[in-house]
C-alpha positions, 0 to 999 in steps of 0.5 A: 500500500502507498499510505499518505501519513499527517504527523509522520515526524512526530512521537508517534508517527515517527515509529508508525513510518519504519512500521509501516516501511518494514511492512512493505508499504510505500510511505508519504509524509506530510513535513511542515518543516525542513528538520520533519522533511529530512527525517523522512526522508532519512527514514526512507518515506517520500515527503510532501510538503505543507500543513494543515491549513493547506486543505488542497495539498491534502486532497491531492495527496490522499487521492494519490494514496491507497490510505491515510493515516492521520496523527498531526494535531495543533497540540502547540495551540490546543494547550495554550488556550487554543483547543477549539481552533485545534479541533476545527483544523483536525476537522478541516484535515478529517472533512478533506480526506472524506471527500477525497476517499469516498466511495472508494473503499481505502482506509482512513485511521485517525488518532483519538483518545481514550482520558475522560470518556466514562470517569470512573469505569473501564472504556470499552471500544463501544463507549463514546459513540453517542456523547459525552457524559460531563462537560468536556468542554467545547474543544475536547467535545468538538474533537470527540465529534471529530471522531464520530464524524471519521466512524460516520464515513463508513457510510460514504465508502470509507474503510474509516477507523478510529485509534483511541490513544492513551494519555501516557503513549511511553518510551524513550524519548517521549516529551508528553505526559510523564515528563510533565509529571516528573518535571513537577516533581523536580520543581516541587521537590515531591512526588505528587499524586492527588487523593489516594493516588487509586485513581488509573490511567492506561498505558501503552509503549510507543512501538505497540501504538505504531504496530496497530495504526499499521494493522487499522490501515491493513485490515481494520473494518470500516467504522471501527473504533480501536483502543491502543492500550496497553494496559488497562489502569496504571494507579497514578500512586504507583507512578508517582513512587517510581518517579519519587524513587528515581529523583530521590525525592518524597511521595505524598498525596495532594488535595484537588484544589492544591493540584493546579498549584504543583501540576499546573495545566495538568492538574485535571488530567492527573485527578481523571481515573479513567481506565480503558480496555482494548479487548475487541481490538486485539481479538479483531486484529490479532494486537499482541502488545509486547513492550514493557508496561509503563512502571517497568519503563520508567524504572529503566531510568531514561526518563531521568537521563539525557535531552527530555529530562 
C-alpha cells in the first residue's frame, strides 16, 4: 500500500513510518518543516510538503494514496488556550480526506483518545459513540465529534477507523505526559499524586501504538473504533513512587484544589481515573502488545537521563 501519513515526524508517527516501511508499504509524509522533511526522508518515506491549513495539498495527496493515516494535531495551540481552533483544523484535515476517499473503499485511521470518556469505569471500544457524559468542554467535545464524524464515513465508502490513544503513549524519548509529571516533581521537590493516588490511567509503549495504526490501515473494518492500550489502569500512586524513587525525592498525596498549584495545566488530567480496555481490538486484529508496561519503563531510568529530562 502507498499510505499518505499527517504527523509522520512526530512521537508517534515517527515509529508508525519504519512500521509501516518494514511492512512493505510505500510511505508519504506530510513535513511542515525542513528538520520533519529530512527525517523522512532519512527514514526512507517520500515527503510532501505543507500543513494543515493547506486543505488542497491534502486532497491531492490522499487521492494519490491507497490510505491515510492521520496523527498531526495543533497540540502547540490546543494547550495554550487554543483547543477549539485545534479541533476545527483536525476537522478541516478529517472533512478533506472524506471527500477525497469516498466511495472508494481505502482506509482512513485517525488518532483519538481514550482520558475522560466514562470517569470512573473501564472504556470499552463501544463507549463514546453517542456523547459525552460531563462537560468536556467545547474543544475536547468538538474533537470527540471529530471522531464520530471519521466512524460516520463508513457510510460514504470509507474503510474509516478510529485509534483511541492513551494519555501516557511511553518510551524513550517521549516529551508528553510523564515528563510533565516528573518535571513537577523536580520543581516541587515531591512526588505528587492527588487523593489516594487509586485513581488509573492506561498505558501503552510507543512501538505497540505504531504496530496497530499499521494493522487499522491493513485490515481494520470500516467504522471501527480501536483502543491502543496497553494496559488497562496504571494507579497514578504507583507512578508517582517510581518517579519519587528515581529523583530521590518524597511521595505524598495532594488535595484537588492544591493540584493546579504543583501540576499546573495538568492538574485535571492527573485527578481523571479513567481506565480503558482494548479487548475487541486485539481479538479483531490479532494486537499482541509486547513492550514493557509503563512502571517497568520508567524504572529503566531514561526518563531521568539525557535531552527530555
Amino acid at each position: 500500500m502507498r499510505v499518505f501519513v499527517t504527523g509522520a515526524s512526530g512521537w508517534i508517527g515517527s515509529a508508525v513510518v519504519p512500521e509501516l516501511l518494514g511492512a512493505g508499504h510505500q510511505v508519504v509524509g506530510l513535513a511542515r518543516s525542513d528538520a520533519s522533511a529530512e527525517a523522512l526522508v532519512k527514514a526512507g518515506a517520500e515527503v510532501v510538503r505543507g500543513t494543515l491549513d493547506d486543505v488542497e495539498t491534502l486532497r491531492e495527496a490522499a487521492e494519490g494514496a491507497d490510505g491515510v493515516i492521520h496523527l498531526a494535531f495543533k497540540h502547540d495551540i490546543a494547550f495554550s488556550g487554543g483547543f477549539e481552533a485545534a479541533a476545527d483544523a483536525d476537522r478541516l484535515a478529517i472533512d478533506t480526506f472524506g471527500d477525497a476517499l469516498a466511495g472508494t473503499g481505502k482506509p482512513l485511521v485517525i488518532a483519538g483518545g481514550v482520558l475522560g470518556l466514562t470517569p470512573g469505569r473501564v472504556l470499552t471500544e463501544e463507549d463514546g459513540l453517542t456523547g459525552l457524559a460531563d462537560d468536556h468542554g467545547a474543544g475536547p467535545s468538538k474533537r470527540m465529534d471529530n471522531a464520530r464524524a471519521t466512524v460516520a464515513l463508513a457510510d460514504r465508502g470509507v474503510r474509516s477507523s478510529v485509534v483511541r490513544l492513551p494519555p501516557t503513549v511511553h518510551g524513550d524519548g517521549d516529551q508528553g505526559f510523564v515528563p510533565t509529571i516528573i518535571s513537577a516533581a523536580r520543581t516541587n521537590g515531591r512526588s505528587a499524586y492527588v487523593g489516594d493516588g487509586t485513581n488509573r490511567w492506561p498505558a501503552v509503549h510507543r512501538s505497540d501504538a505504531a504496530t496497530l495504526f499499521r494493522l487499522a490501515v491493513e485490515s481494520a473494518p470500516a467504522g471501527s473504533v480501536l483502543h491502543a492500550v496497553g494496559e488497562e489502569g496504571v494507579a497514578l500512586r504507583d507512578v508517582a513512587e517510581v518517579i519519587g524513587r528515581h529523583l530521590d525525592v518524597p511521595v505524598a498525596s495532594i488535595s484537588p484544589e492544591d493540584a493546579p498549584a504543583h501540576f499546573t495545566w495538568m492538574a485535571t488530567f492527573v485527578g481523571l481515573d479513567s481506565p480503558a480496555a482494548s479487548t475487541r481490538t486485539r481479538e479483531l486484529l490479532d494486537w499482541r502488545p509486547a513492550g514493557p508496561g509503563l512502571l517497568e519503563d520508567l524504572d529503566q531510568g531514561h526518563y531521568f537521563t539525557g535531552p527530555a529530562a
